[in-house]
C-alpha positions as CSV (number, residue, x, y, z in Angstrom):
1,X,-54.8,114.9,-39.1
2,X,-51.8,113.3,-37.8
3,X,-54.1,109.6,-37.6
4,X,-54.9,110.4,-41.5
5,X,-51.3,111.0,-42.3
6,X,-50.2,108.3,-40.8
7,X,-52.8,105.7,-42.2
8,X,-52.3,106.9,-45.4
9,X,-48.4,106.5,-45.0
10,X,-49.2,102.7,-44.1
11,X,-51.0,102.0,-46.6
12,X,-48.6,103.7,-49.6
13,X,-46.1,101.3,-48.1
14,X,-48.5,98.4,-48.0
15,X,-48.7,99.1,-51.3
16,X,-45.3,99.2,-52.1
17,X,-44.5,96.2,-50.4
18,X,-46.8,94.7,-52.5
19,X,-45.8,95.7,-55.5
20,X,-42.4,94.7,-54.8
21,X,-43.5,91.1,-53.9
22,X,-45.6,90.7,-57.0
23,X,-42.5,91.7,-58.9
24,X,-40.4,89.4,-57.5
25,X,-43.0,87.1,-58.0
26,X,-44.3,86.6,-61.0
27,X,-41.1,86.9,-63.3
28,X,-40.8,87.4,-67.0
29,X,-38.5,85.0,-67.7
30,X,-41.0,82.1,-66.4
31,X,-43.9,83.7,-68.3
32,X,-41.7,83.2,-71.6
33,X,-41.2,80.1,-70.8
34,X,-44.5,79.3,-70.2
35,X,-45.8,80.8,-73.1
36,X,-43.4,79.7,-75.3
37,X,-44.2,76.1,-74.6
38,X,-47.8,76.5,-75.4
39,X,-47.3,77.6,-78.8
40,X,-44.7,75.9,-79.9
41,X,-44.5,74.3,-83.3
42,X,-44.8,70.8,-81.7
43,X,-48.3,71.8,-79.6
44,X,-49.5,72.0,-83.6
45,X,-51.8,74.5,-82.7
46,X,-53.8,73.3,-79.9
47,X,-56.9,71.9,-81.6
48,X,-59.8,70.0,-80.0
49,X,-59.6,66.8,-80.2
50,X,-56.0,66.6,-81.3
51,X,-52.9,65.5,-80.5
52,X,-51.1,68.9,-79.8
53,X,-53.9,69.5,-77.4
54,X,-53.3,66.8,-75.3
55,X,-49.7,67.6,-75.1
56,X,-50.3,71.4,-74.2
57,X,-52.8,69.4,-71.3
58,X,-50.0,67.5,-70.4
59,X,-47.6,70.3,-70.1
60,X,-50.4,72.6,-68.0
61,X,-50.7,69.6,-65.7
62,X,-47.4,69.8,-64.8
63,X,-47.0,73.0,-64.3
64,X,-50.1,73.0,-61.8
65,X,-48.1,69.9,-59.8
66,X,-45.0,72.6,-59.3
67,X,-47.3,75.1,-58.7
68,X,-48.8,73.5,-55.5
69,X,-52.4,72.7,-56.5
70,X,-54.9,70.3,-55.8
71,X,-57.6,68.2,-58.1
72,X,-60.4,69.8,-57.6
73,X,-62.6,68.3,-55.2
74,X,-64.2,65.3,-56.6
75,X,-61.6,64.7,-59.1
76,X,-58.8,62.2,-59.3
77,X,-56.4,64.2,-60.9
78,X,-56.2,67.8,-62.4
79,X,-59.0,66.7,-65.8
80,X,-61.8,67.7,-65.8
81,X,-62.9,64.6,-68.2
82,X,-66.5,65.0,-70.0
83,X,-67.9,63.9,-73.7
84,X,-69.9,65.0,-76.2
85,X,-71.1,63.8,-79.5
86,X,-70.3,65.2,-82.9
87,X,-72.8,64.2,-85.7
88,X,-71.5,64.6,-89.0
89,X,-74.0,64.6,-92.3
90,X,-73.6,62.2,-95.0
91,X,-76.7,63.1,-97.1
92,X,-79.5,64.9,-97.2
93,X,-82.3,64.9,-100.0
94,X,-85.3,66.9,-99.8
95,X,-88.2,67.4,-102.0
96,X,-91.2,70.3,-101.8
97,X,-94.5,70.0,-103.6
98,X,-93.2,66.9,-105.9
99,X,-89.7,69.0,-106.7
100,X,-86.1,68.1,-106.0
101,X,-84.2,70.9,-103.9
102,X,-80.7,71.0,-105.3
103,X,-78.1,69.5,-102.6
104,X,-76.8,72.5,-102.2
105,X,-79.8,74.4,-101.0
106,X,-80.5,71.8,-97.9
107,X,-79.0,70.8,-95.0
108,X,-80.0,69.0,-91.8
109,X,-78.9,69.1,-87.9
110,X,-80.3,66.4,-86.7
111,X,-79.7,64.0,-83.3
112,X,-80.8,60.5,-84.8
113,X,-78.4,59.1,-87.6
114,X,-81.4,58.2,-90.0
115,X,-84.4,60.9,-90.5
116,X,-87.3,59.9,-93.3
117,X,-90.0,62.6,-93.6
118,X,-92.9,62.3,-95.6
119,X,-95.8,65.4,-94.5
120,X,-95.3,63.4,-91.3
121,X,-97.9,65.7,-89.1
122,X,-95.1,66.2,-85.7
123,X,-92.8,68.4,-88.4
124,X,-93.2,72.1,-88.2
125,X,-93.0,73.9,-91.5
126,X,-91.7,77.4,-90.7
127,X,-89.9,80.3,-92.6
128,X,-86.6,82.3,-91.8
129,X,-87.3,85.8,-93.3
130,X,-86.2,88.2,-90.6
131,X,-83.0,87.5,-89.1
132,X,-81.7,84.4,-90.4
133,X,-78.8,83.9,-87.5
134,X,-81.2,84.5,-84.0
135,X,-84.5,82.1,-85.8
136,X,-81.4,79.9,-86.6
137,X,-80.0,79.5,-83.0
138,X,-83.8,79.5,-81.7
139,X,-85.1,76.7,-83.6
140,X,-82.0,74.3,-83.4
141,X,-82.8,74.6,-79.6
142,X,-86.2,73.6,-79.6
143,X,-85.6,70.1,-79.6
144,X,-88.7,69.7,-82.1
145,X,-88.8,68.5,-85.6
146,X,-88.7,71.7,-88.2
147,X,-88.6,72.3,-91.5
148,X,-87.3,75.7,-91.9
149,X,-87.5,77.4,-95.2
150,X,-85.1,80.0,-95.7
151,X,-85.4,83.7,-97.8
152,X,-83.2,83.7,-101.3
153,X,-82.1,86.9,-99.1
154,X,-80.0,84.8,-96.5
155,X,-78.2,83.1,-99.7
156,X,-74.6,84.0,-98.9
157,X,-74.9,83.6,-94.7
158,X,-76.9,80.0,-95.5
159,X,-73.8,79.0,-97.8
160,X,-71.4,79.8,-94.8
161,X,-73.6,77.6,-92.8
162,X,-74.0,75.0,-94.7
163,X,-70.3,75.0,-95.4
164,X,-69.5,74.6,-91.9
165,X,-72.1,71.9,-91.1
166,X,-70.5,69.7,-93.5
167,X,-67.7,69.4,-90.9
168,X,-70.1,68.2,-88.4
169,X,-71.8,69.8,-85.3
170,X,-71.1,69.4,-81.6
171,X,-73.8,68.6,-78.5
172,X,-73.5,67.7,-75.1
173,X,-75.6,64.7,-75.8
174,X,-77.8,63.5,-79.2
175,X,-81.5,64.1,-78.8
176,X,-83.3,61.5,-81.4
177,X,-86.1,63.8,-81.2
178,X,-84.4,66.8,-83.0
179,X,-84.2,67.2,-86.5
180,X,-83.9,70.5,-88.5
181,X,-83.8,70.6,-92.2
182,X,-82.5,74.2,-93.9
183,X,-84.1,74.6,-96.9
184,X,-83.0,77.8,-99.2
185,X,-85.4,78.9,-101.7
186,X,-88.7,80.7,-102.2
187,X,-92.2,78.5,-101.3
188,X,-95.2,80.3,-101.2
189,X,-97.4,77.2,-100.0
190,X,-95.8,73.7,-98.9
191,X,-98.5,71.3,-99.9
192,X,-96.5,67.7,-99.5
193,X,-92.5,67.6,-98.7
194,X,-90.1,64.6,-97.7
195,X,-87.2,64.1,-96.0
196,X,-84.5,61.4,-96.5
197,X,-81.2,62.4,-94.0
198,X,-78.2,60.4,-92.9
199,X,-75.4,61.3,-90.4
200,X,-72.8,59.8,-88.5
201,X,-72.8,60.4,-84.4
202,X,-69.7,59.9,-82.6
203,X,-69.1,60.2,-78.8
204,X,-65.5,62.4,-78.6
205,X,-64.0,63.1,-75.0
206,X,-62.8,66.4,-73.7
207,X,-61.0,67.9,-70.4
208,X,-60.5,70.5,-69.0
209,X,-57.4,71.2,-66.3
210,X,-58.4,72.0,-63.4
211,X,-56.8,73.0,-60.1
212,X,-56.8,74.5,-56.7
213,X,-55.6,76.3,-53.8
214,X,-58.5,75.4,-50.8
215,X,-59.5,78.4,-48.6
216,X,-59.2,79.0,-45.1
217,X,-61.4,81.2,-43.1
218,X,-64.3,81.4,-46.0
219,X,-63.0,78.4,-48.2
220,X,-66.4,77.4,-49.4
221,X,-66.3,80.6,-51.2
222,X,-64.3,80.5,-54.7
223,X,-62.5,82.4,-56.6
224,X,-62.3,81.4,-60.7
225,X,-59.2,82.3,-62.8
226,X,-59.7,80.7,-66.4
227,X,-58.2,80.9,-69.7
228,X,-58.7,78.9,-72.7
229,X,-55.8,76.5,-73.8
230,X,-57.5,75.2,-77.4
231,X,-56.8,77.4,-80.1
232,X,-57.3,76.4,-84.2
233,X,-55.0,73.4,-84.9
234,X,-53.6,73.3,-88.3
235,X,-55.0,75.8,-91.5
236,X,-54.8,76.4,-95.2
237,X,-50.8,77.7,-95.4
238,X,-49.7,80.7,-95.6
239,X,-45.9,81.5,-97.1
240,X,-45.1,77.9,-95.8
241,X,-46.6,78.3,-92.5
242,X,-49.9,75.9,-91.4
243,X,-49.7,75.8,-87.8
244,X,-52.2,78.5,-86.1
245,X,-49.6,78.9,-83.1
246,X,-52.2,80.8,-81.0
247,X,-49.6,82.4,-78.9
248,X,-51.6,85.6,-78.4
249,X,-55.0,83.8,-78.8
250,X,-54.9,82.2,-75.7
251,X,-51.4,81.1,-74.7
252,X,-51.1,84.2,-73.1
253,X,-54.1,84.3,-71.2
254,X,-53.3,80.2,-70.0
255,X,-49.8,81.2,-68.8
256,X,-51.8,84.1,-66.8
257,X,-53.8,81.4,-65.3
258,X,-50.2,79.5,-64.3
259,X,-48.3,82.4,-63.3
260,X,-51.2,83.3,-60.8
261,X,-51.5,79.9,-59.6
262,X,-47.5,80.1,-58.8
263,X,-48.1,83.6,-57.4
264,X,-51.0,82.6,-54.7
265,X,-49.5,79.3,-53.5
266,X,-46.4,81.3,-52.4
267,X,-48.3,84.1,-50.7
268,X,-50.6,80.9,-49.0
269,X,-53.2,83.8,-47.8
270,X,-56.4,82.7,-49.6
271,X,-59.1,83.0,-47.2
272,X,-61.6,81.8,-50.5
273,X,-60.8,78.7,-52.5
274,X,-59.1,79.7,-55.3
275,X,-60.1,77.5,-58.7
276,X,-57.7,77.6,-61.7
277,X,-59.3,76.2,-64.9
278,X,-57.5,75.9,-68.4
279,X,-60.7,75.5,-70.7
280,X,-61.0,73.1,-74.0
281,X,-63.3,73.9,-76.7
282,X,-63.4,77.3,-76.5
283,X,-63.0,77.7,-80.2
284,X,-65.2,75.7,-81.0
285,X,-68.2,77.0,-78.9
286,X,-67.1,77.2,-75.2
287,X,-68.0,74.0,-74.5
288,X,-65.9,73.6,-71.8
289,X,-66.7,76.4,-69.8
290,X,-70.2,75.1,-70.1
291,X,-69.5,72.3,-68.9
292,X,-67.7,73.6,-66.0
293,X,-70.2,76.0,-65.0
294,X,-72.4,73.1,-64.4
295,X,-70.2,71.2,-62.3
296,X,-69.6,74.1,-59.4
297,X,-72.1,75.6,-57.1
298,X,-72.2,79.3,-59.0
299,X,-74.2,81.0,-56.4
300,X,-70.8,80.3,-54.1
301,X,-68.4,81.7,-56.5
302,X,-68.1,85.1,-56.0
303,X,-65.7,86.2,-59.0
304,X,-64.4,85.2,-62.1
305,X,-61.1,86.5,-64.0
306,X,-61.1,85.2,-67.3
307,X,-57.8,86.1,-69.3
308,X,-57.9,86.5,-72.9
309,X,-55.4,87.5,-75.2
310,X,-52.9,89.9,-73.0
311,X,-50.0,89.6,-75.6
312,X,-49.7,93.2,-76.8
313,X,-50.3,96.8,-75.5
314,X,-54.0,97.8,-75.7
315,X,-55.4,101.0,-77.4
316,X,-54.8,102.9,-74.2
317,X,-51.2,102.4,-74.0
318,X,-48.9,100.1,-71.9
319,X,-49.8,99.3,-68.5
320,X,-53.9,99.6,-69.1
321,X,-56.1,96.6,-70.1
322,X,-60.2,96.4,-70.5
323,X,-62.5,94.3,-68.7
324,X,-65.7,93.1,-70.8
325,X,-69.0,93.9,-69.3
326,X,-67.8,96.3,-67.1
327,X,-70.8,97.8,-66.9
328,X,-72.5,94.9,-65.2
329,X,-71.1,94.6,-61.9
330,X,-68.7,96.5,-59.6
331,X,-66.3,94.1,-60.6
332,X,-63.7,96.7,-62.4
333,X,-64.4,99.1,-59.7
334,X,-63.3,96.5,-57.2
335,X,-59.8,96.0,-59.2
336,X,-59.1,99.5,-59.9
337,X,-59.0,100.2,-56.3
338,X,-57.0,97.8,-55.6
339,X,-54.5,99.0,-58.2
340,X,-54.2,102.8,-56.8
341,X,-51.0,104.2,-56.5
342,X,-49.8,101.8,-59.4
343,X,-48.7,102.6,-63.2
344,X,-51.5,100.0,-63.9
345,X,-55.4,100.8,-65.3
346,X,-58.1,99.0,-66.2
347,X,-60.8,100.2,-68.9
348,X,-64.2,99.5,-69.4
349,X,-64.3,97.4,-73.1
350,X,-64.1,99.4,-76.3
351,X,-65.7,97.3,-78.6
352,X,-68.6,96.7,-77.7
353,X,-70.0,96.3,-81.1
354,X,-67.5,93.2,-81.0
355,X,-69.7,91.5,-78.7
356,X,-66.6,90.2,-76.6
357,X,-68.6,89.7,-73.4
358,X,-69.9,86.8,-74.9
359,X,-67.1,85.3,-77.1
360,X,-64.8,84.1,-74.4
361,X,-65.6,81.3,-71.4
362,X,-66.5,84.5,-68.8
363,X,-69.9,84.0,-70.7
364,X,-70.9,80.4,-69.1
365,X,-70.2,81.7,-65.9
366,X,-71.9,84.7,-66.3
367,X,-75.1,82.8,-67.8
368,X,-75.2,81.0,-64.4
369,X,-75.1,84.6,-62.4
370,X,-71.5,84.8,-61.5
371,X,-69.9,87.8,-61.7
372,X,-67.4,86.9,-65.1
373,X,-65.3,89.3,-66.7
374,X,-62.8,88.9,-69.4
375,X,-59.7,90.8,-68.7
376,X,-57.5,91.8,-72.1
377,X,-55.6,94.0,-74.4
378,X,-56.2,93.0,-77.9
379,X,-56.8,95.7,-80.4
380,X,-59.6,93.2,-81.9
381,X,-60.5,95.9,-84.5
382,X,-57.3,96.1,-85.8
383,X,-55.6,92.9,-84.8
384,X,-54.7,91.5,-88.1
385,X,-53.4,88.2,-86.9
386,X,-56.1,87.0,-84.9
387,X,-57.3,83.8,-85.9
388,X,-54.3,83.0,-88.4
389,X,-50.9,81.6,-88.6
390,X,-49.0,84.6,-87.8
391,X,-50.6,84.6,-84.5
392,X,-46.7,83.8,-83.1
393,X,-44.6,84.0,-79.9
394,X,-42.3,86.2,-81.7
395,X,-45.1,88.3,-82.4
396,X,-45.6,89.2,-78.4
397,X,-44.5,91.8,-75.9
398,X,-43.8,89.4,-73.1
399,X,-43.1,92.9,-70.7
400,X,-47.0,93.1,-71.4
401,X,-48.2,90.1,-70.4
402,X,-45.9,89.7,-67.5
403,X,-47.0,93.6,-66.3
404,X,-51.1,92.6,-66.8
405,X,-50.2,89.3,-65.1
406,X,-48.5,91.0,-61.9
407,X,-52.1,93.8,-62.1
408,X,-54.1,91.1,-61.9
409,X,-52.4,89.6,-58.9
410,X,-52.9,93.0,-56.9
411,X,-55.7,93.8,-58.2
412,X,-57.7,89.9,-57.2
413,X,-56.2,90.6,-53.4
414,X,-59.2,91.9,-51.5
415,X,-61.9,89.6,-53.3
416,X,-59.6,86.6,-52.5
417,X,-58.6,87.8,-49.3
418,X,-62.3,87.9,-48.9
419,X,-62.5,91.2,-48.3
420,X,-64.7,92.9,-51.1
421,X,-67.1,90.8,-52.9
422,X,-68.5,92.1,-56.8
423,X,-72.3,92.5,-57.2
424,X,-74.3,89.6,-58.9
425,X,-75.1,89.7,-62.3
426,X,-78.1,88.3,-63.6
427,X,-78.4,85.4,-65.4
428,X,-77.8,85.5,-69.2
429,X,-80.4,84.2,-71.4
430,X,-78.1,85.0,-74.7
């Protein structure tokens, strides 16, 4: 009894200890500062391909220099530099049975600049009647030539997507050999139909900002704390405002990323590499974290902490945050415990008719098996500036993000001390 007493006296002050350090630490005047930076008027929002993103790359870049890291290994320098080509339409004009389908009842993604169809055999003539947004995804990844005709039902969601590939669509690399054509409207038999299409494909660079702290006893292990740094660039004003600041949305979550970076050089104890990635493209698709997740060895990561939105309290009340996909690993579990005899606790997600798990950059990790989680707070069902110009620093409890930044830093400990290691999840086909 005395040997229990005693242990457990070590390790409550272990944990105090701890806590202490991680409060002295990770401070909240250099997460304002950090945070501040990144949405700033003059960041304009953060867009892809931009020039306010480049200057919020810039800034993270520097920040990862004082912080200690590395390039990751391979890399010159702390970008993670990859393309990918955006094909814009110019026109399409389409014709069934001998009759003209308005222009605004067509619409083509296509990889070749210049598509004439007349009944050419190789096209597939299907029809969308069921779920217009799964047959959608499925047959733009076919890589085949379709002709998709589309149910008068699906008017309103076909207008939304015909609206927004107007502004062009994004691929890792143009395939001449695909071509969909939407068409909206009611064909009971498709006896004859042409085809005349023109785009424009441009090759448009991205980066991501990647750093490191290399391991020591089990470094070819890694450890993955991410956060997106792209957010929505300029929009539509509102009372005189145009810039979408995205300080909650994910400032927040890429000054976690920094403040962690700052927090493990110090404490120079990371028996697994440590990888910290500032994502592009997020926004736009997660094309980033795609491309990242191709570029490591995922069966030797062991964990990923993505940080999303940490900017205000969560439903469960200050010092408590949710992890997506809970469920899916003992990931939580692992954090939780490390957190015991703190203030701080972490929740399984409650929205999971939000589909979260797989709206943030955790997703493309998680696709390739890795045990990916998105930590955050956001009251998404009720968050009323998500996705606009309100989305402000002044709008944020910086105590918030600095106390979820400081749990995560306790909570990480054992799996980068290398001393607990989350279950494998099985790789995503969504």
């Amino acid at each position: 009894m005395i040997k229990y007493i005693t242990a457990l006296l070590l390790l409550l002050f272990v944990k105090q200890i701890n806590a202490q350090d991680v409060n002295r630490a990770i401070k909240n005047k250099d997460v304002e500062r950090i945070i501040k930076a990144l949405s700033a008027d003059d960041m304009q929002g953060r867009a892809t391909f931009t020039p306010g993103i480049e200057k919020a790359a810039r800034f993270i870049e520097n920040e990862y220099k004082k912080a200690g890291l590395v390039p990751l290994t391979g890399n010159a320098n702390f970008r993670q530099n990859f393309t990918m080509t955006r094909t814009t339409p110019l026109k399409t004009a389409v014709s069934i049975n001998g009759k003209a389908i308005p222009a605004d009842s067509a619409f083509t993604i296509a990889g070749a600049p210049v598509l004439n169809w007349s009944n050419n055999a190789d096209v597939q003539v299907v029809k969308i009647e069921k779920n217009f947004q799964q047959e959608y995804r499925a047959y733009i990844k076919t890589g085949k030539k379709i002709l998709a005709l589309v149910d008068p039902k699906f008017a309103d969601i076909f207008k939304r997507a015909f609206d927004r590939n107007k502004k062009g669509s994004l691929t890792e690399q143009s395939n001449p050999e695909q071509a969909v054509v939407f068409v909206l409207g009611s064909f009971n038999d498709v006896k004859t139909f042409a085809v005349a299409y023109t785009g424009k494909a441009e090759q448009l660079p991205l980066f991501n900002i990647v750093g490191m702290l290399p391991g020591k006893a089990k470094k070819d292990e890694s450890v993955i704390f991410g956060g997106h740094y792209d957010h929505l660039g300029i929009l539509p004003p509102m009372q005189g405002d145009s810039i979408a600041n995205g300080a909650d949305d994910d400032a927040s979550g890429t000054t976690a990323v920094i403040a962690l970076a700052k927090y493990y050089h110090k404490l120079k104890n990371n028996q697994r590499t440590l990888i910290f990635v500032a994502f592009t493209a997020e926004e736009i698709g997660e094309f980033g974290s795609a491309y990242f997740a191709k570029q490591v060895d995922a069966d030797k990561v062991v964990a990923m902490f993505n940080i999303e939105m940490i900017g205000k309290a969560s439903k469960f009340g200050v010092n408590s945050a949710f992890i997506t996909g809970y469920e899916r690993s003992d990931f939580g579990e692992i954090l939780q415990r490390n957190l015991k005899g703190t203030e701080f606790k972490f929740y399984p997600d409650p929205y999971p008719k939000q589909n979260l798990f797989y709206r943030s950059d955790n997703a493309s990790l998680a696709r390739v098996g890795v045990p990916a989680h998105t930590i955050s707070t956001d009251q998404i069902d009720i968050d009323k500036l998500y996705h606009t110009v309100g989305d402000e620093f002044k709008t944020l409890d910086v105590a918030n993000i600095t106390a979820t930044i400081r749990a995560i830093a306790l909570s990480s400990r054992s799996i980068v001390e290398g001393k607990d290691t989350p279950k494998r999840v099985g790789k995503l086909e969504q």
